[in-house]
C-alpha positions as CSV (number, residue, x, y, z in Angstrom):
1,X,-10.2,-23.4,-12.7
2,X,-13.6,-23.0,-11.5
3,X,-14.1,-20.6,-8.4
4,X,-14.6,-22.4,-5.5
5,X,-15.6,-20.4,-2.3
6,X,-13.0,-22.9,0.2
7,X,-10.1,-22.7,-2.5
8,X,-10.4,-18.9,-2.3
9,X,-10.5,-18.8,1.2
10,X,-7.4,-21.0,1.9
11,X,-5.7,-18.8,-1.0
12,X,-6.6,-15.5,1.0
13,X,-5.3,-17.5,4.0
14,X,-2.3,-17.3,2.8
15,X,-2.3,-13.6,1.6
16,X,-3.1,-13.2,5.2
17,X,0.5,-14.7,6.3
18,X,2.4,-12.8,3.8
19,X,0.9,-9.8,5.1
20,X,1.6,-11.0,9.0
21,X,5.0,-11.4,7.9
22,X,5.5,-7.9,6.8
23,X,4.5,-5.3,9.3
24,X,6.2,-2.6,7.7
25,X,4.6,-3.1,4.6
26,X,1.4,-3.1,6.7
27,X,2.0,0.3,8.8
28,X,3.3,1.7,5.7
29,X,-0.3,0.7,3.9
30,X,-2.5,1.4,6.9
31,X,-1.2,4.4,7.7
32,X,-0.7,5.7,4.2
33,X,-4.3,4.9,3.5
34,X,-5.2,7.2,6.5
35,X,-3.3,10.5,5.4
36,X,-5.6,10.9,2.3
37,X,-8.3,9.7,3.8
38,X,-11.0,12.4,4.9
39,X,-8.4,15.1,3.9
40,X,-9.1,17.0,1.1
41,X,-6.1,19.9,1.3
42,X,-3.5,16.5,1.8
43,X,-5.3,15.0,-1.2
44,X,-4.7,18.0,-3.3
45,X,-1.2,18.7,-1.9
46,X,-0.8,14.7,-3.3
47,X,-2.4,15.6,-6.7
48,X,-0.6,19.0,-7.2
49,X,2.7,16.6,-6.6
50,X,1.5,13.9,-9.4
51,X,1.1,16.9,-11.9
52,X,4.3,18.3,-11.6
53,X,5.7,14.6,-11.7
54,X,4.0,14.8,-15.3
55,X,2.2,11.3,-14.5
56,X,-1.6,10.7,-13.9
57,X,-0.6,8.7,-10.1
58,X,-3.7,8.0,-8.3
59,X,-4.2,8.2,-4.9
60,X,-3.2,5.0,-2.7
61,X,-5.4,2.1,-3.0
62,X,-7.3,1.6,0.5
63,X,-6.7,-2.3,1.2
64,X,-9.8,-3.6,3.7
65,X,-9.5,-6.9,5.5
66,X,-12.8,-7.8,4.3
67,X,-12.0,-7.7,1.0
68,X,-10.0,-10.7,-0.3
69,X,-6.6,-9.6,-2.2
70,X,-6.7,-5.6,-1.7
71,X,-3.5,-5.7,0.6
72,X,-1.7,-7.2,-2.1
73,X,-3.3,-4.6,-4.8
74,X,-1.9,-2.0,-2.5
75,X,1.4,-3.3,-2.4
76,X,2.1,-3.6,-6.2
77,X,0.7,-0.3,-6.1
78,X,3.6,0.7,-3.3
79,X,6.4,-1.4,-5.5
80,X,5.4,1.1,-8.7
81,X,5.2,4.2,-6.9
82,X,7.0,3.9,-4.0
83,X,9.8,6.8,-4.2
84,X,6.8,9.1,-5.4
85,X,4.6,8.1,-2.5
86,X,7.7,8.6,-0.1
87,X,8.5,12.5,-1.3
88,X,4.9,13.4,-1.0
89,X,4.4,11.7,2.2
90,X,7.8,13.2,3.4
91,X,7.0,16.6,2.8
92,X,4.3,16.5,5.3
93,X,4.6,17.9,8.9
94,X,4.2,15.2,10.7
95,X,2.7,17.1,13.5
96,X,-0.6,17.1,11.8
97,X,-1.7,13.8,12.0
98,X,-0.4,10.7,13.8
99,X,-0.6,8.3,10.8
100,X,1.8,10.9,9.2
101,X,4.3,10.8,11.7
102,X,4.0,6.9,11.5
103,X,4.7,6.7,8.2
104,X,7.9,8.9,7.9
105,X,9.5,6.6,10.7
106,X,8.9,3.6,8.3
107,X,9.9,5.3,5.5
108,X,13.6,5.7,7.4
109,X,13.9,2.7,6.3
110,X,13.7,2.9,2.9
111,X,16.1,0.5,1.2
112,X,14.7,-2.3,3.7
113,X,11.0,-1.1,2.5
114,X,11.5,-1.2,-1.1
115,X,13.2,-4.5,-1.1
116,X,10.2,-6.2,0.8
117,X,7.7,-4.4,-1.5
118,X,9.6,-5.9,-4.3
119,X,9.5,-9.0,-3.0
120,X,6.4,-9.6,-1.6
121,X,5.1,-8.0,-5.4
122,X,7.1,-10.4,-7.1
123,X,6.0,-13.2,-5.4
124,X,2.9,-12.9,-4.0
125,X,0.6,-10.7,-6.0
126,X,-0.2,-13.9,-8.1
127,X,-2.8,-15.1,-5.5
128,X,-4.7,-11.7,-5.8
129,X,-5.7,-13.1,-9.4
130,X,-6.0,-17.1,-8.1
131,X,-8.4,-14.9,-5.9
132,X,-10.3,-13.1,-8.0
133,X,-10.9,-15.4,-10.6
């Protein structure tokens, strides 16, 4: 298919209503993308985690509203390392920072989270690529 400007635009339109429809997913991303952010000793505490995990896990993808498809690049990113991302994030006082505090009250959650992660990766991430190409 040939990339025209309008068909991307009415496919990020609809990326835009999956991700209204899951405001968990949302505070989990937005708020996950602000604990590493600017935070070198929580980057490191995140990094120290991955190498005793034995994988090579980078840090969470930063999804921008201005950039067509990164929400749903962060969320298949959350449906792979999910249950890493929540152990790290959990063993974080959450008295240091509000987005950590926010994030360990959606994490509560957990079995909810997972299974709209799932979902939405499942079915949705395909318009990332209709997107992008």
């Amino acid at each position: 298919m040939i990339h025209i400007t309008c068909t991307a635009h009415g496919q990020h339109r609809v990326a835009e209503t999956v991700w209204s429809c899951y405001p968990n997913i949302d505070g989990l991303l937005a708020n996950g993308k602000k604990i590493f952010n600017k935070c070198p000793a929580r980057v490191q505490i995140f990094q120290d985690a991955a190498a005793l995990d034995g994988r090579a896990i980078a840090l969470p993808p930063k999804p921008c509203t201005t950039r067509w498809g990164t929400w749903l690049e962060a969320v298949r990113y959350d449906n792979v390392y999910l249950p890493f991302f929540a152990d790290v994030v959990n063993q974080l006082d959450e008295t240091y920072a509000a987005s950590i505090k926010a994030c360990q009250k959606i994490l509560e959650e957990y079995d909810y989270l997972e299974a709209d992660v799932t979902y939405v990766d499942s079915n949705f991430v395909g318009i990332k690529f209709a997107i992008k190409t």
